[in-house]
C-alpha positions as CSV (number, residue, x, y, z in Angstrom):
1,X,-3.5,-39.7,-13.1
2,X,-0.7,-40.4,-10.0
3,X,-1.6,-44.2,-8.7
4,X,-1.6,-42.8,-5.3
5,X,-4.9,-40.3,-5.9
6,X,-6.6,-43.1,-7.8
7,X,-6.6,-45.5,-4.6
8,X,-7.9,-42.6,-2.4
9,X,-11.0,-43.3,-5.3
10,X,-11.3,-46.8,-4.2
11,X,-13.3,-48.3,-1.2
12,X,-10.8,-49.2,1.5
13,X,-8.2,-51.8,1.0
14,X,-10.1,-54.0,3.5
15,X,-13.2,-54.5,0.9
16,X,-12.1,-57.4,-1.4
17,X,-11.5,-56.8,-4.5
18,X,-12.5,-53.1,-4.1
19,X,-9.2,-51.8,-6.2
20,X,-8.2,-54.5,-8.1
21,X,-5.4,-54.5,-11.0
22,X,-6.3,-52.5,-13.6
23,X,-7.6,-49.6,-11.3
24,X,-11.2,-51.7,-11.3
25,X,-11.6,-51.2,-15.4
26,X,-12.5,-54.6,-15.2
27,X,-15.2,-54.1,-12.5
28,X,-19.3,-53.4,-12.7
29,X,-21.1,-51.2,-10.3
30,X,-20.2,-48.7,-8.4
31,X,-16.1,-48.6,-8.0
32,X,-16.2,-48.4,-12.0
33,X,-18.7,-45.3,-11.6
34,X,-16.7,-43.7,-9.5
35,X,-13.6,-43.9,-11.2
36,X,-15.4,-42.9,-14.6
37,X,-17.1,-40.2,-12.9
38,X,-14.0,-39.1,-11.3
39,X,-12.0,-39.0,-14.6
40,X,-14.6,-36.9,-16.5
41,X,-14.1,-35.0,-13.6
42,X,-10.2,-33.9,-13.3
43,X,-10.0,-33.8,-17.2
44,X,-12.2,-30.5,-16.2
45,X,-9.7,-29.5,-13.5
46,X,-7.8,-26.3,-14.2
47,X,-3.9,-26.6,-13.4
48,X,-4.2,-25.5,-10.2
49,X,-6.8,-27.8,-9.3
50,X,-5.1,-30.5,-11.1
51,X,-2.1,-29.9,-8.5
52,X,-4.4,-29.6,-5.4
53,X,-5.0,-33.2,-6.1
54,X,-1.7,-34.2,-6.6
55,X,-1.0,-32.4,-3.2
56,X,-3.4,-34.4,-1.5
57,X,-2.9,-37.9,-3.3
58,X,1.0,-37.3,-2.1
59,X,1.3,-36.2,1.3
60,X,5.5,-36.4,1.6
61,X,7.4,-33.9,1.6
62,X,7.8,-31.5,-1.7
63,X,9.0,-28.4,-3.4
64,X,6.4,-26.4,-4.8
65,X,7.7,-23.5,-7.4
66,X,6.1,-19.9,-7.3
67,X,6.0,-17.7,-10.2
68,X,4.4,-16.9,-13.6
69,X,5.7,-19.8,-15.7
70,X,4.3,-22.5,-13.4
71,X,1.0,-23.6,-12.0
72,X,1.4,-22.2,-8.9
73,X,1.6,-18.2,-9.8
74,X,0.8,-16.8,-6.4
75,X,2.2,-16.8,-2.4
76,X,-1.2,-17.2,-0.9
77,X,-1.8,-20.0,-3.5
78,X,1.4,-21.7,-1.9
79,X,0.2,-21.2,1.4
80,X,-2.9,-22.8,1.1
81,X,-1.1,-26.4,-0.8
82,X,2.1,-26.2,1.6
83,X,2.4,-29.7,3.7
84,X,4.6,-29.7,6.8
85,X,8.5,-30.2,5.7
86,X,7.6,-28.6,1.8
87,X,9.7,-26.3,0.1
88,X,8.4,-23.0,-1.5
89,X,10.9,-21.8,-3.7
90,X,9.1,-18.1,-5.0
91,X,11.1,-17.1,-8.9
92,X,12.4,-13.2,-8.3
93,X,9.9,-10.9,-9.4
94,X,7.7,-8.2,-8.0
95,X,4.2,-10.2,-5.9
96,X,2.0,-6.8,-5.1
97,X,-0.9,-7.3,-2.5
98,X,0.0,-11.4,-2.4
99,X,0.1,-12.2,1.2
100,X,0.3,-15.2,3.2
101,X,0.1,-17.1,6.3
102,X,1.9,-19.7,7.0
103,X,0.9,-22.3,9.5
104,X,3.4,-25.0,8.6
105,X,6.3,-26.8,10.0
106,X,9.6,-27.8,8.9
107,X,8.8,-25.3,6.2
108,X,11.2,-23.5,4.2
109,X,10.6,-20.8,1.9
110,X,13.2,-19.2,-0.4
111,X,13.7,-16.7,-3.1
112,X,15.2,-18.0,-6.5
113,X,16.9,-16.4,-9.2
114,X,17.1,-13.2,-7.6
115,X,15.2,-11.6,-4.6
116,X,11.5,-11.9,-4.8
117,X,9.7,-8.3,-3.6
118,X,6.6,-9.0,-1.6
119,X,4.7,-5.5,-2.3
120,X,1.9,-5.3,0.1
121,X,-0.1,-2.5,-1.7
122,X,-2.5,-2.0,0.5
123,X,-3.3,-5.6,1.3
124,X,-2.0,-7.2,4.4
125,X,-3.0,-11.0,6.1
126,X,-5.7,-10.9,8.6
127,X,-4.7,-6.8,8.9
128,X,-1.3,-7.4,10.3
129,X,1.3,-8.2,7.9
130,X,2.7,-9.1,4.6
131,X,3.3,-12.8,5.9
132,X,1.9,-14.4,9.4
133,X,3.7,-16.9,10.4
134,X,2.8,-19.5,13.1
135,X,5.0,-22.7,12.6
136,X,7.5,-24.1,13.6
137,X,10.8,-24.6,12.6
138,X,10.5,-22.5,9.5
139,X,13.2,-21.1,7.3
140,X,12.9,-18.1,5.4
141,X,15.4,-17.0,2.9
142,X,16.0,-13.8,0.1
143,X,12.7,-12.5,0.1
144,X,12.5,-8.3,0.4
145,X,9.4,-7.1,2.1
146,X,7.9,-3.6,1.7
147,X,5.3,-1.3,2.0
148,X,3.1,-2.6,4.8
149,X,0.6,-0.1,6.1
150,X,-2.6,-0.8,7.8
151,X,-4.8,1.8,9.9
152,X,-3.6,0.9,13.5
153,X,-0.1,1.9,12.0
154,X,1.7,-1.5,13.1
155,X,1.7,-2.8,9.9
156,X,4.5,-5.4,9.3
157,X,6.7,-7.0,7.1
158,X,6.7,-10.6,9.3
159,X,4.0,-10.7,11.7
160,X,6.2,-13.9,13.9
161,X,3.4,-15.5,16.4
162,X,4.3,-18.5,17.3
163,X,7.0,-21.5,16.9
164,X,10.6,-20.9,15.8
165,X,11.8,-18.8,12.7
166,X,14.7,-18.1,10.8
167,X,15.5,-15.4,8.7
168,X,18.3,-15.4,6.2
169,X,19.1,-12.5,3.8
170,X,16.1,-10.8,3.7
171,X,15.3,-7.3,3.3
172,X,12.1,-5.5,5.6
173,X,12.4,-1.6,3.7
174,X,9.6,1.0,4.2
175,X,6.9,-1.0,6.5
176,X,5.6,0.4,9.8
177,X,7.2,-2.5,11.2
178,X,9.8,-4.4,9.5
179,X,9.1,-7.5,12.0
180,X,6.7,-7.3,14.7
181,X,7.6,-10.9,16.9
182,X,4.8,-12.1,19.4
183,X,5.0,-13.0,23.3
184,X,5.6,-16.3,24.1
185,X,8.4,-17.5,25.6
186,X,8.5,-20.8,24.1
187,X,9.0,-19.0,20.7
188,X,12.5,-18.7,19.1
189,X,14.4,-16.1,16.7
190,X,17.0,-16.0,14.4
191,X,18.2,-13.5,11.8
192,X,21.1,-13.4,9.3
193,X,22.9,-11.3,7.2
194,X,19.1,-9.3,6.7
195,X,18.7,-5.6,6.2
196,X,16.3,-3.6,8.1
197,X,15.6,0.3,7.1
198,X,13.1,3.1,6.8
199,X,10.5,1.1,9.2
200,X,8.4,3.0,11.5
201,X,5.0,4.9,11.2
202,X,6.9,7.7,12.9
203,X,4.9,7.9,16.2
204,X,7.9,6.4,18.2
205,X,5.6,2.8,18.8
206,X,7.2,0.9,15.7
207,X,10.4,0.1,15.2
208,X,12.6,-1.6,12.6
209,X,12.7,-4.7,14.5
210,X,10.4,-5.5,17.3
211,X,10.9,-8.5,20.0
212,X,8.7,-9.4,22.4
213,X,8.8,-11.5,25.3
214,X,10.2,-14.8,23.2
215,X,12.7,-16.9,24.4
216,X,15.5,-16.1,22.1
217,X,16.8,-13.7,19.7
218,X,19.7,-14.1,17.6
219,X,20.5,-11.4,14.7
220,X,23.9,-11.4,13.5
221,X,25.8,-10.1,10.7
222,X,22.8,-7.8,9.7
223,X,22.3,-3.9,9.2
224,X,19.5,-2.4,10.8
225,X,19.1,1.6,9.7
226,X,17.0,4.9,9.8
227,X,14.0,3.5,11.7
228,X,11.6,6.0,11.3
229,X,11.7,7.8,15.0
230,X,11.2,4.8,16.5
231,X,14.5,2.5,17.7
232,X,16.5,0.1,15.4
233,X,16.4,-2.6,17.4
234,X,13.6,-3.2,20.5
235,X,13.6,-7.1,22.5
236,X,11.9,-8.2,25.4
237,X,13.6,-11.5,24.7
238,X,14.9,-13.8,28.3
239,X,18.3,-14.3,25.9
240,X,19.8,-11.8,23.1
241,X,22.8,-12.7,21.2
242,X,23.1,-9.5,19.3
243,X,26.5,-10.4,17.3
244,X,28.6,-8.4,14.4
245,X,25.9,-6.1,13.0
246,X,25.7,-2.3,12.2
247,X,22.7,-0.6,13.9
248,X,23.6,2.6,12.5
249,X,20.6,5.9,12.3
250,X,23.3,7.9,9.8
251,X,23.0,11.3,8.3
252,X,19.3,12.5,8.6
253,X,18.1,9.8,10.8
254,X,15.6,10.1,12.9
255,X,15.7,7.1,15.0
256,X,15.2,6.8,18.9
257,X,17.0,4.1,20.6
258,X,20.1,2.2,18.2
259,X,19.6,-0.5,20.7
260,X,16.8,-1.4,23.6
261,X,16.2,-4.2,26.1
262,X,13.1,-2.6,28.3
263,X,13.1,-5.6,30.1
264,X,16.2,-6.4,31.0
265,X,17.1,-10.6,30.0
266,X,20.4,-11.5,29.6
267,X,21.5,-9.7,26.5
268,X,24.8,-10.4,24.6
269,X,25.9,-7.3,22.4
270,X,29.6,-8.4,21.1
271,X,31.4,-7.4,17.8
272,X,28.8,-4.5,16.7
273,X,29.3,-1.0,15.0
274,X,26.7,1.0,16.7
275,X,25.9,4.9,15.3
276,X,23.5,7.7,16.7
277,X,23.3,10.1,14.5
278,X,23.1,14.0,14.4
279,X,19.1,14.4,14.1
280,X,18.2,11.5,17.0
281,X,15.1,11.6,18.4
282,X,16.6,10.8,22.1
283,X,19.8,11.2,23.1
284,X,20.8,7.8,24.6
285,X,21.9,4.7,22.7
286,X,21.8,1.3,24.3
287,X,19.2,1.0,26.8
288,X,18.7,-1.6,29.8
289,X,15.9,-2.1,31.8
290,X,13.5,0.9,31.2
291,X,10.6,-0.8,32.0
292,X,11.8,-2.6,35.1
293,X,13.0,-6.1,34.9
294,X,11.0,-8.9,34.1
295,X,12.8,-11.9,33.8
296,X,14.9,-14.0,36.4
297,X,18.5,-13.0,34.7
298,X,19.3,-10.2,33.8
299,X,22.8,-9.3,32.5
300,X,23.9,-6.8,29.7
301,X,27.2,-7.7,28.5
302,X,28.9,-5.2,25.8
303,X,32.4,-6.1,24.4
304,X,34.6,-5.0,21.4
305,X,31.6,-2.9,20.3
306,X,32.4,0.3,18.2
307,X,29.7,2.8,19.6
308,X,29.4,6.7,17.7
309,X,27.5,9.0,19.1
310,X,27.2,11.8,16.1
311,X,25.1,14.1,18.4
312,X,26.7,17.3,18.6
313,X,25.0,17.9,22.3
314,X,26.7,14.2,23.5
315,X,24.5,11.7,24.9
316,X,24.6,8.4,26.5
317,X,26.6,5.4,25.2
318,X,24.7,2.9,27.5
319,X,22.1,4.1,29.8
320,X,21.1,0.9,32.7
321,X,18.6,1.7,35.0
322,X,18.1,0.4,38.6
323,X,16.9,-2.9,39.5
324,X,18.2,-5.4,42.0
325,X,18.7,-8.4,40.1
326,X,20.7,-6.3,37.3
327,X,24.2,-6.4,36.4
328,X,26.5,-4.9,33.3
329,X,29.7,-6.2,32.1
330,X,31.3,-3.6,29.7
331,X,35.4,-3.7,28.0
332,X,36.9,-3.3,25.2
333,X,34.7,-1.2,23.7
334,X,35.4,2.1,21.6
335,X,34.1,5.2,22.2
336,X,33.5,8.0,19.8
337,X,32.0,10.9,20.5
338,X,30.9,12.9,23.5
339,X,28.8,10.3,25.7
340,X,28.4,8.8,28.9
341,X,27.9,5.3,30.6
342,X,25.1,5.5,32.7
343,X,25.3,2.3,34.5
344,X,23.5,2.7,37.8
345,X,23.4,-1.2,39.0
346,X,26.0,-3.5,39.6
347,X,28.8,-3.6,37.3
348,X,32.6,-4.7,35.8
349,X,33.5,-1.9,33.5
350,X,36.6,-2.4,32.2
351,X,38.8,-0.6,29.9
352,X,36.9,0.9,27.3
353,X,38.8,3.5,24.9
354,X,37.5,7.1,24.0
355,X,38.8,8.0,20.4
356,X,38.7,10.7,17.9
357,X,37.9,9.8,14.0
358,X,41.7,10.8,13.5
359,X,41.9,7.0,14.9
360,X,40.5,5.0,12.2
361,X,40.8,4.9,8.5
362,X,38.2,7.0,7.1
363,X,36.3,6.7,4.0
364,X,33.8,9.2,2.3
365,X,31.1,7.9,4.1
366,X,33.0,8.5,7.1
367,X,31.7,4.8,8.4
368,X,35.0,2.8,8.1
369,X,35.9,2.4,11.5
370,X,38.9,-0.1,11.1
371,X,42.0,1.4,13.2
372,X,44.4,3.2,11.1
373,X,47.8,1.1,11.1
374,X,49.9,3.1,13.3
375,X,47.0,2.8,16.1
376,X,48.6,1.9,19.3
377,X,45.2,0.2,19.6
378,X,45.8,-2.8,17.9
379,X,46.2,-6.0,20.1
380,X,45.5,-4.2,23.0
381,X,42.2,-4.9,24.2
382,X,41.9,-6.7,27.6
383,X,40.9,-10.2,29.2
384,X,37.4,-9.5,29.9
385,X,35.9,-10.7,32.4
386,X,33.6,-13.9,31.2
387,X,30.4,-15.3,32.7
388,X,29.4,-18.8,33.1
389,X,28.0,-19.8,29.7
390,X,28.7,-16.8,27.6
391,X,31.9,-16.2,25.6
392,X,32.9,-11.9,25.4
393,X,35.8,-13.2,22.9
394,X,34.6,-11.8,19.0
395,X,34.8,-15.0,16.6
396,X,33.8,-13.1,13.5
397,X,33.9,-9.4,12.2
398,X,31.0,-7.6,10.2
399,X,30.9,-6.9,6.4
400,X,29.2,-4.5,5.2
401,X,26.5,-4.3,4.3
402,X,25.3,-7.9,5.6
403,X,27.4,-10.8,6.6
404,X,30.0,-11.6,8.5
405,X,33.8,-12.7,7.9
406,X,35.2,-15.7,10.2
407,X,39.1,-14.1,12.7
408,X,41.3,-16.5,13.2
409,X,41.3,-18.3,16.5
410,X,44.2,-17.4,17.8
411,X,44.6,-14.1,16.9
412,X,45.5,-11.1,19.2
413,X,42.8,-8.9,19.6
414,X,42.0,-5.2,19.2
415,X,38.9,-2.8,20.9
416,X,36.2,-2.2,18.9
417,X,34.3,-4.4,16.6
418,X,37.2,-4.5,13.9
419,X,40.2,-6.8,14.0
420,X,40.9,-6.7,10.6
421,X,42.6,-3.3,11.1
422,X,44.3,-1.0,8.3
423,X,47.6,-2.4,6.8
């Protein structure tokens, strides 16, 4: 038995001679009862109660493994021992209908060996998700999450309500919601190198990814894909860094919006493949401002973004609606397609190229958008314009289909989101 859960046995260390050497085998009375009692006791204990103890005798920090060969065989068994500042480390392998919330701090939680699929199957945590989470500072990492359905068709992968969060090469596939983020401005966002696809209940009021009115959102070096008639990507965030992802609906998507900030917010959307395709459910692409404008900045600022519109009946490549306090800085972009910008506030649109596919170097998928080498394109994007605070320059470059490769820092730039351009 640890030393540490035996003296939670013992009277307080202020008794004399309450604990003594020996754990109080030498004692009479009482103490020696207890401990006897308390013996007989967790020689009864099942594993799992066995660790509970040890969980409670040991409050520091810890890793606690997940998976059929150890004593801990379930997520929502996790959940319940998890300390602030633990580790869950859940062994690959399909958890059906094992759901969680998560209320810790300093937590992180991690796949091993392979990606762990969360299967909700018909079970979601207090009817709203595969995982709730309301700490802060949490970490979670290589964990897919699919299937979640529930009857006011907002089921969701991550259910984010409060705190800070960050998600690192995970997978939302085939939920109402792949993340559905709360409305607190104290609360903070990031995702990484994550896929996102096949979300939505199709009514149009569940997207991939959902934002609400947090703080901050970061997502970068991720691909976010065929949300089900609902948008790809939807923030009410006061500051989104949307950085060198793919938000891309494809052939026989049926997605609304690639990209929308109904709020307005300062928004950052640098380094980014962005693709309607030919079935859309709405016509225009990036939206700003929709709803009116909520928060005391509000800026959309769009460089070396590749944007396709695969509509055959054209569209709009950025749509920003009126509002006083608004502004939009768009250049070096690339345009393909037949589109529009309609930017009806105040604005610096610089140069922005308008190119056929006989630009780029194409592969059967027809998404390899790299300039072909004979491009007079390359190294001739422009000195944007910058803001105070915010860098327009690209520092990295998407991989498909998550991550992100670093440019070198001094290297002479192209339009678009690729600078590692055809040989």
């Amino acid at each position: 038995m640890p030393r540490r859960f035996i003296r939670l046995l013992c009277a307080p260390p202020t008794v004399p001679n309450s604990c003594p050497a020996g754990y109080g085998l030498g004692l009479g009375g009482k103490p020696l009862l207890l401990f006897i009692l308390t013996l007989l006791l967790v020689a009864r204990l099942p594993a799992r109660g066995l660790l509970m103890a040890q969980v409670l005798a040991d409050p520091s920090p810890k890793t606690i493994e997940v998976g059929r060969e150890y004593s801990v065989k379930t997520i929502a068994a996790a959940a319940r021992l998890a300390r602030d500042g633990d580790i869950i480390e859940i062994v690959a392998g399909d958890y059906e209908g094992d759901t969680a919330v998560w209320t810790q701090s300093n937590l992180t939680i991690r796949g091993v060996n392979g990606r762990p699929r969360l299967i909700a199957a018909g079970e979601l945590a207090e009817e709203k998700a595969i995982w709730v989470i309301r700490g802060d500072n949490v970490v979670v990492e290589n964990i897919e999450f699919t299937g979640a359905r529930v009857s006011h068709r907002n089921g969701a992968g991550i259910r984010f309500e409060r705190g800070s969060l960050k998600i690192r090469r995970c997978v939302f596939i085939d939920n109402e919601s792949g993340m559905l983020v709360g409305n607190d401005p104290s609360m903070t966002l990031e995702i990484e190198d994550s896929e996102f696809g096949n979300n939505g209940a199709g009514d149009g009021q569940s997207h991939n990814l959902y934002v609400g009115t947090i703080g901050r959102l970061i997502v970068q070096g991720s691909y976010l894909h065929h949300a089900r008639v609902g948008h790809l990507l939807k923030s009410r965030a006061r500051e989104n860094l949307i950085l060198y992802n793919r938000l891309s609906d494809e052939p026989r998507g049926t997605a609304s919006y690639e990209l929308e900030f109904p709020v307005g917010g300062v928004a950052l959307v640098i380094g980014n493949l962005i693709q309607q395709g030919e079935t859309t459910q709405n016509p225009r692409m990036i939206s700003f401002g929709a709803e009116g404008y909520t928060w005391t900045r509000n800026e959309l600022y769009l460089a070396h973004n590749t944007i396709v519109n695969d509509r055959a009946a054209g569209g709009s490549f950025i749509v920003a609606h009126p509002g006083a306090s608004a502004y939009v800085n768009a250049g070096n972009n690339i345009l393909v397609g037949t589109g529009e910008l309609e930017v009806k506030i105040r604005a610096d649109i610089g140069q922005n190229w308008s190119l056929d596919r006989r630009s780029f170097v194409l592969n059967a998928n027809q998404f390899d958008f790299r300039l072909r080498a004979d491009s007079d394109m390359i190294g001739a994007a422009e000195n944007v314009k910058e803001t105070t605070g915010y860098s327009l320059r690209p520092t990295k470059e998407y991989k498909y289909p998550v991550g992100t490769v670093p440019l070198p820092p001094n290297i002479t730039l192209s339009p678009g989101a690729f600078q590692n351009n055809a040989k």
